[in-house]
TIMITOR-171541 format. One line per 8 residues: number of its first residue (from 1); their letters; for each residue z, x, y of C-alpha. Coordinates in steps of 0.5 Angstrom, whole numbers, plus 500, padded with zeros to 3 digits. Last residue first. Example, Ala and Ser with C-alpha at 12.3 -4.5 7.8 and 13.67 -1.06 7.14 Angstrom:
2
2 = SA = 514:527:498 ~ 516:525:491
***
This chain:
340
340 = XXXXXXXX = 354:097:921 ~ 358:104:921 ~ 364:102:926 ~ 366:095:923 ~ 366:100:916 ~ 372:103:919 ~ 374:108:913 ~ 382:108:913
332 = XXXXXXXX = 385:115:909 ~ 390:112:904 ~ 398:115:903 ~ 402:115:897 ~ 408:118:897 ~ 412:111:897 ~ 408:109:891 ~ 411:114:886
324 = XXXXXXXX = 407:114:880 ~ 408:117:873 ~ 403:117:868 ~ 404:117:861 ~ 401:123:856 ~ 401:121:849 ~ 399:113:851 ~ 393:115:856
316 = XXXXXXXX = 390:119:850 ~ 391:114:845 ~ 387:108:850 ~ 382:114:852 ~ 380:115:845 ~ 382:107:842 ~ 376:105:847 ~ 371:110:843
308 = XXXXXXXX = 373:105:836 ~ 372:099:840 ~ 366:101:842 ~ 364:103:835 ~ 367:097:832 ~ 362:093:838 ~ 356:097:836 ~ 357:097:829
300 = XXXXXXXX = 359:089:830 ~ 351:087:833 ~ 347:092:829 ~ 350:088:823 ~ 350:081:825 ~ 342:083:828 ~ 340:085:821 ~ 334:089:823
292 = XXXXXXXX = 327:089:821 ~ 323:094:823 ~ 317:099:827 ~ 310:093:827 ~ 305:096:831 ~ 301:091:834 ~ 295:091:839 ~ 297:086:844
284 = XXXXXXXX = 292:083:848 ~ 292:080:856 ~ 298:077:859 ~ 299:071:857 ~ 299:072:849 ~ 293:074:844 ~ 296:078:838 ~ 292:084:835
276 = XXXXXXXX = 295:087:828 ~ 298:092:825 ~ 303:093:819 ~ 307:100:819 ~ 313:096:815 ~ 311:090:813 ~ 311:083:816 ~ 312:077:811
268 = XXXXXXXX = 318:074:814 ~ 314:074:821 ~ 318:075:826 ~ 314:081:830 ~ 308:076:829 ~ 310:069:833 ~ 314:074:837 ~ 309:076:841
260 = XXXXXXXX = 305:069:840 ~ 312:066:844 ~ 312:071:849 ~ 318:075:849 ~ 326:075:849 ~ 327:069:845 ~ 329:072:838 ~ 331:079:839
252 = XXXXXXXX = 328:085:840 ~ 333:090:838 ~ 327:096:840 ~ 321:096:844 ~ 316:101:844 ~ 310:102:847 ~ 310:110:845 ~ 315:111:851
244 = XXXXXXXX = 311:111:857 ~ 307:106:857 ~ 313:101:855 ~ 315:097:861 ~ 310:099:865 ~ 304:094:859 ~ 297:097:861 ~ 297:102:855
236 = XXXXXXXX = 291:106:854 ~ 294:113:853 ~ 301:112:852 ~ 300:107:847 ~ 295:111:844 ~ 300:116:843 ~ 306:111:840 ~ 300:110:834
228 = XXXXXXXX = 300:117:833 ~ 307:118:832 ~ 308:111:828 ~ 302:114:822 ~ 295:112:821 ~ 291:116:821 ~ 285:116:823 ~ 280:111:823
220 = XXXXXXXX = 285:105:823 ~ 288:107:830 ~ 280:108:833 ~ 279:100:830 ~ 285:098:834 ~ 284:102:839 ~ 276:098:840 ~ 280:092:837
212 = XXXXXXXX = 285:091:845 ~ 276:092:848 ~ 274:087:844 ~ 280:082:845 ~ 279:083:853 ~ 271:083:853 ~ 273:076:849 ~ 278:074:855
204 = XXXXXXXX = 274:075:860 ~ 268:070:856 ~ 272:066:855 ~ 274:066:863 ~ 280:067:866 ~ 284:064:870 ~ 290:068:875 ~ 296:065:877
196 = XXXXXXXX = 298:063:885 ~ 301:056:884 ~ 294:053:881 ~ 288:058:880 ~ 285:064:883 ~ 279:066:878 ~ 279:072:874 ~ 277:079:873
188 = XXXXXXXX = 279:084:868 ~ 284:081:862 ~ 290:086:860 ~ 289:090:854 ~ 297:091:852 ~ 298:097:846 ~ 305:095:841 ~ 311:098:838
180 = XXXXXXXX = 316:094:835 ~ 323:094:833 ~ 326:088:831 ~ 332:083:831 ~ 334:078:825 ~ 339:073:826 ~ 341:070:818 ~ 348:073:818
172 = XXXXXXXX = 349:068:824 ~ 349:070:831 ~ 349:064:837 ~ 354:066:841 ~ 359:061:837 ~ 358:064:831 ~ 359:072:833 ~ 366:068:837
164 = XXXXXXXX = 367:065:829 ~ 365:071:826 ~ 370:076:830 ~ 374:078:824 ~ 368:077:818 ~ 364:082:823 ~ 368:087:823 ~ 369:088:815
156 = XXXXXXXX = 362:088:815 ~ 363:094:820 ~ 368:097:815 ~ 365:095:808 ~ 358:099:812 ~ 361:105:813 ~ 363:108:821 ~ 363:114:822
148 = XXXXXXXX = 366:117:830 ~ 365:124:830 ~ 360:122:836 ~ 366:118:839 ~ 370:124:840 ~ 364:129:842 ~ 363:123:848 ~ 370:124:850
140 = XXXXXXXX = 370:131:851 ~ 363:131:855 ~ 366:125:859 ~ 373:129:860 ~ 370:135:863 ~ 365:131:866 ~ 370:127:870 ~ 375:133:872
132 = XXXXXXXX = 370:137:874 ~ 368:131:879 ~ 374:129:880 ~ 376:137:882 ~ 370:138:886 ~ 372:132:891 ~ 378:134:892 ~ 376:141:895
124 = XXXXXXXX = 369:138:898 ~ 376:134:902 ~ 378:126:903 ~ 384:125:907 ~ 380:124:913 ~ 376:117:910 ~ 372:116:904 ~ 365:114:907
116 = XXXXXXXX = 365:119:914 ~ 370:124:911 ~ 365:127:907 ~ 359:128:911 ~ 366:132:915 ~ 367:136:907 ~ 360:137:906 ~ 360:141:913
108 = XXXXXXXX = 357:141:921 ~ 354:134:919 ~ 347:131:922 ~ 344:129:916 ~ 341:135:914 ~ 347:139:915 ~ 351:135:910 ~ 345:135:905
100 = XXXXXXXX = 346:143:906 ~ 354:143:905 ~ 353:139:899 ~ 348:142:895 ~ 351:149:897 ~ 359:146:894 ~ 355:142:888 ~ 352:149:885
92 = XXXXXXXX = 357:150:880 ~ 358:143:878 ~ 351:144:875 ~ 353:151:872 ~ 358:149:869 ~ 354:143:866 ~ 348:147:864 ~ 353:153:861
84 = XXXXXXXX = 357:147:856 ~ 364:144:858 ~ 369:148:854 ~ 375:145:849 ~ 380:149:847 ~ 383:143:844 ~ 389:144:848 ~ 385:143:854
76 = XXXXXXXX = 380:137:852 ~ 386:135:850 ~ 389:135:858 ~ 382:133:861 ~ 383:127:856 ~ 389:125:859 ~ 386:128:866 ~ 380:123:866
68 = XXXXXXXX = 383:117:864 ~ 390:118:869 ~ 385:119:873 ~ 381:112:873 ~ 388:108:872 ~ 390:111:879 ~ 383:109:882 ~ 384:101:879
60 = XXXXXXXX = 391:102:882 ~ 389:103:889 ~ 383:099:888 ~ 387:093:886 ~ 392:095:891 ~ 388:095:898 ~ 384:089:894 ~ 391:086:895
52 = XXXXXXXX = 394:084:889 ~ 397:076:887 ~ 390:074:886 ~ 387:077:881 ~ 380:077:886 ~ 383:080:892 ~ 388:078:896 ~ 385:081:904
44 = XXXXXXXX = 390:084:909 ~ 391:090:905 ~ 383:091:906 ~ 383:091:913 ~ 377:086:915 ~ 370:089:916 ~ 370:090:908 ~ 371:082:907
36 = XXXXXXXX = 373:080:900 ~ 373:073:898 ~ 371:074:891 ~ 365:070:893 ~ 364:073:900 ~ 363:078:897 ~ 358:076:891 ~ 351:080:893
28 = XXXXXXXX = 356:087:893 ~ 358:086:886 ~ 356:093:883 ~ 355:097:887 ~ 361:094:891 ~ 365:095:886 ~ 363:103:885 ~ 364:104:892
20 = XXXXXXXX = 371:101:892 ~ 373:105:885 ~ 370:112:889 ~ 374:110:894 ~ 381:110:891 ~ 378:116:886 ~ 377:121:891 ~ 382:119:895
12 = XXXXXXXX = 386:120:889 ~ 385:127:889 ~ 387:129:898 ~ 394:125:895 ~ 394:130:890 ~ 395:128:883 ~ 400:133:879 ~ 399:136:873
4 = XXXX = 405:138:869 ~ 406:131:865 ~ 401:127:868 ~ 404:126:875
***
């Protein structure tokens, strides 16, 4: 219980299994590390605190979750606060969505489609109050921590506690990151060369070069602004991790890209809007230079505003403590030796 709000034993299968899966999602390459066996009871197995079951770990890790979600539900209530039209209407259209997949898969409802993953306990009904519960609770919280402000004596402030951790992971005042954009040209043609790489020749690579000034110059005779050179890179470049985004790339830091194409981003003489042509390993690079940023700074706003965000469920937890009686806890069982 929370106050006058009552977990039911159909809710926290919901968030009992919804904790495993989450942890299998993300560690399921490292079972047999953390010694966990899904085709074994998991109360029979110790899990990775090593004076818990995994049943426990994931009973009380299901707990914890609701006990978040409905302190922030309960001020998000008292607040007067209300999700908005588009998520109302999302939750809204779960029942129908639901049921049709289950029919597809062979089910005769959501709740049976259900109860194949998450054991017989597990209802559509329960299922919907999670998921009420966790957007009305994740929209609240998101406003709370979008109020958060942060001036620059308190992050310096920040900084100067933590310096000797920030020090040791290799995070000085002096460390720099930036924000570029750049256009990929990559070389065509090639010979096939050692251990499966590809070799071009001078006069590839000089058509390669030629083609990247093309787009420069046709930057250059227009205007020069940071919206238009994104459009170009939308157009022409062959870069997949940012030719859809105006080809930028932010917070890059020192060792996370090619040599050549850090050699220009952190050039201490570099302006904001400078341009250039950079050869690298993989093709040319038409350069656009967005920013450079104190990495001291950016790293503490972002760790002061987490720890910030953290105070919000923290405080909530505290005004409405959770009450658990264990001896009317009842877990549905899901045979995953059935499944495989």
């Amino acid at each position: 219980t929370l106050g006058d709000t009552e977990l039911t034993l159909g809710q926290l299968q919901v968030y009992y299994w919804m904790q495993f899966y989450g942890f299998m999602d993300s560690y399921s390459s490292y079972m047999s590390m953390f010694g966990l066996n899904v085709n074994q009871g998991l109360d029979t197995q110790m899990s990775i605190e090593g004076s818990t079951t995994w049943q426990q770990y994931f009973l009380q890790s299901g707990l914890d979750s609701w006990h978040s979600y409905a302190s922030l539900c309960a001020q998000a209530e008292a607040a007067g606060f209300q999700m908005t039209a588009e998520y109302r209407d999302y939750l809204d259209s779960i029942p129908s969505s639901m049921n049709a997949s289950a029919l597809e898969a062979g089910y005769e409802n959501a709740t049976q489609m259900l109860q194949a993953d998450m054991g017989v306990g597990f209802t559509l009904e329960a299922y919907l109050k999670y998921m009420e519960d966790y957007y009305l609770g994740y929209l609240y919280y998101n406003e709370l921590v979008g109020q958060i402000e942060l001036t620059d004596d308190e992050i310096a402030a920040y900084f100067a506690e933590h310096e000797e951790e920030y020090t040791q992971n290799g995070l000085t005042k002096d460390t720099k990151l930036v924000d570029v954009r750049h256009i990929l040209v990559m070389p065509k043609g090639g010979t096939a060369g050692e251990n499966g790489t590809t070799v071009y020749s001078e006069d590839e690579w000089e058509t390669c070069r030629q083609e990247a000034q093309k787009i420069l110059d046709e930057y250059l005779a227009g205007e020069q602004t940071e919206e238009r050179f994104a459009e170009l890179a939308n157009t022409y470049s062959e870069d997949d991790g940012s030719s859809t985004n105006g080809g930028l790339y932010t917070d890059v830091y020192v060792g996370q890209m090619v040599e050549p194409f850090e050699n220009w981003c952190f050039d201490t003489a570099r302006t904001q809007g400078e341009t250039g042509l950079v050869q690298s390993p993989h093709g040319y690079h038409v350069m656009y230079f967005v920013q450079s940023k104190d990495a001291w700074f950016e790293t503490a706003y972002s760790d002061l505003l987490t720890d910030r965000a953290d105070e919000i469920v923290e405080n909530a937890m505290n005004e409405l403590p959770m009450n658990v009686d264990y001896s009317k806890i009842l877990l549905g069982y899901v045979d995953f030796t059935a499944e495989s």
